[in-house]
N, C-alpha and C positions, 0 to 999 in steps of 0.2 A: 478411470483413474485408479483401480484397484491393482491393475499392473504394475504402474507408477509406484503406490503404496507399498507393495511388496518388494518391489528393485529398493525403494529406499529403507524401508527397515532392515532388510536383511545386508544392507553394505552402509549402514548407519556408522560403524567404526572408521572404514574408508573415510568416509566424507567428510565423518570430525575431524579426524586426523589432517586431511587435506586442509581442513580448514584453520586449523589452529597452527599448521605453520604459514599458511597464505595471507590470516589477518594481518598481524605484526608486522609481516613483511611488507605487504601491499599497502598500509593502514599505515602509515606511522603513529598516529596517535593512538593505538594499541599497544604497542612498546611500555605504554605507563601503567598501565596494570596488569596483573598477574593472569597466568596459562590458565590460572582456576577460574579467577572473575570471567576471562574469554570464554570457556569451557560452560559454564553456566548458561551466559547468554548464547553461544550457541544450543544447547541444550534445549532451553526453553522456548528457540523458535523453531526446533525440529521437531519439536514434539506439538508445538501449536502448526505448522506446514503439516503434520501428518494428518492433524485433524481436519484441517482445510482439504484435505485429498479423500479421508475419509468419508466426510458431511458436506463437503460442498461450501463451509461456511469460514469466513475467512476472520471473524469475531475475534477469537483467539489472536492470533498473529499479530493481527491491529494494536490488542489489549500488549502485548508482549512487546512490540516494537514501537510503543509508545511508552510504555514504564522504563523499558533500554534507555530511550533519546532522553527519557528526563532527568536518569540518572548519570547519563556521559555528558548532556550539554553544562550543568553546572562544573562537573571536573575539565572542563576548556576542552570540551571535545568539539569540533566542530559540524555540524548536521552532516552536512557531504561526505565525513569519514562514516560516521554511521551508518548513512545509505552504502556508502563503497562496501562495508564486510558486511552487509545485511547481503547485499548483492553478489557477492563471491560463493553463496550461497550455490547456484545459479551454475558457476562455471568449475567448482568441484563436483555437483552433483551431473554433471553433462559427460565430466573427464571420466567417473565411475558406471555410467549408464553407457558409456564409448563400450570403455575396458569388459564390463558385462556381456553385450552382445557379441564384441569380438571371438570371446568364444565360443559362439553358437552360429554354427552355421543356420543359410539360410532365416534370418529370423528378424529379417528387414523389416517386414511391419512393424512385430512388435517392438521394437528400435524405434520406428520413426512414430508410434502411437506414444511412447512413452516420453520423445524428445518433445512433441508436439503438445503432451499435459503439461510437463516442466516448462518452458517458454509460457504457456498461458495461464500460468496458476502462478507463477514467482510474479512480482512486482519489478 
């Protein structure tokens, strides 16, 4: 998982990015709060996901993506949007683990070692 670790720290901007125009877009009920409130909570589950690739221990995340749900279900958010941009999570970081290896020749394994962490460590 320490490969995984380092493809994502190191393209951590990509993936925000990726991700803070995909929520909104994909999410509608993102649209009601602001690129900073988005911004936050991605933050804090990328940083609780590194730990989980870190340690093995998924505590973090749990803790994170349950203080999230409690705080959007009272503003009408509805559970299912929550899982949706939790989950998009998943398909920006796949788009940027693509575009990484494409550069590098021959370097299949560690390609298909790193796509094979992501799918089994995301929810």
């Amino acid at each position: 998982m320490l490969h995984l670790y380092n493809v994502l720290s190191e393209h951590r901007t990509r993936i925000v990015s990726l991700l803070l125009k995909q929520i909104p877009r994909e999410v509608k009920a993102y649209k009601r709060i602001t690129q900073g409130e988005i911004l936050q909570s991605i933050d804090h589950l990328y940083d609780a996901y590194l730990e989980l690739l870190a340690s093995g221990s998924d505590e973090r995340l749990r803790h994170n993506f349950t203080f999230i749900a409690r705080m959007r279900v009272p503003q009408g958010f509805p559970l299912s949007a929550i899982l949706r941009a939790f989950f998009l999570f998943n398909s920006a970081a796949r788009q940027v683990i693509q575009e990484n290896y494409l550069l590098q020749e021959n370097n299949f394994s560690q390609f298909n070692e790193a796509m094979s962490k992501l799918e089994s460590t995301t929810f």
